[in-house]
C-alpha positions as CSV (number, residue, x, y, z in Angstrom):
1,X,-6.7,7.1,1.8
2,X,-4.7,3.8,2.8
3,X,-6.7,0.9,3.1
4,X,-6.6,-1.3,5.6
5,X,-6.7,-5.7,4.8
6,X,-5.9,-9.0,6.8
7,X,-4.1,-11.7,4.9
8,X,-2.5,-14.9,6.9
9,X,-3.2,-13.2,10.3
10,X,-1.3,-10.0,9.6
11,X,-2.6,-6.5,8.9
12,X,-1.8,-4.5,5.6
13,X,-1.8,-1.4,4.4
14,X,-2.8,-1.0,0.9
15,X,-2.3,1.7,-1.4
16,X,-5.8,2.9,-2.9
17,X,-4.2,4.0,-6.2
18,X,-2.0,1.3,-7.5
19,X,-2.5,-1.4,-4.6
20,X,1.1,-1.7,-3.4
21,X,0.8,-3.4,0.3
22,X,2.9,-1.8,3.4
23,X,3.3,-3.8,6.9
24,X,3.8,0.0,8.3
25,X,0.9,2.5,7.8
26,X,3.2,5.5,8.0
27,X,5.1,3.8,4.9
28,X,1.7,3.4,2.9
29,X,0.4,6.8,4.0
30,X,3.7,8.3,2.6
31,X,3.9,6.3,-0.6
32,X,0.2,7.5,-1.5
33,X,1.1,10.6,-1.1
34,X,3.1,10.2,-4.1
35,X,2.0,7.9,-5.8
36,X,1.4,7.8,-9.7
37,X,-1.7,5.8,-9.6
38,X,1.0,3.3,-12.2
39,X,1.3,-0.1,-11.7
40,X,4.9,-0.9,-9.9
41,X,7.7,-1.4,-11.9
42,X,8.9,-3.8,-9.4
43,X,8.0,-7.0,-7.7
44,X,5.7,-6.9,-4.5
């Protein structure tokens, strides 16, 4: 399940698994969805 958080006025989606943030909640849903529950090999 994508959780939801406001930072600086603006609503995130956040991955539950590995905490990668989305401005889109289709995006997030779709990432957890395959997620690896890793940390991400690149730069949020």
């Amino acid at each position: 399940m994508v959780a939801t958080t406001e930072r600086d006025g603006t609503t995130w989606y956040e991955c539950e698994m590995c905490g990668l943030l989305f401005d889109d909640r289709n995006d997030a849903e779709q990432h957890e969805a395959n997620c690896d529950a890793e940390e991400p090999s690149y730069i949020q």
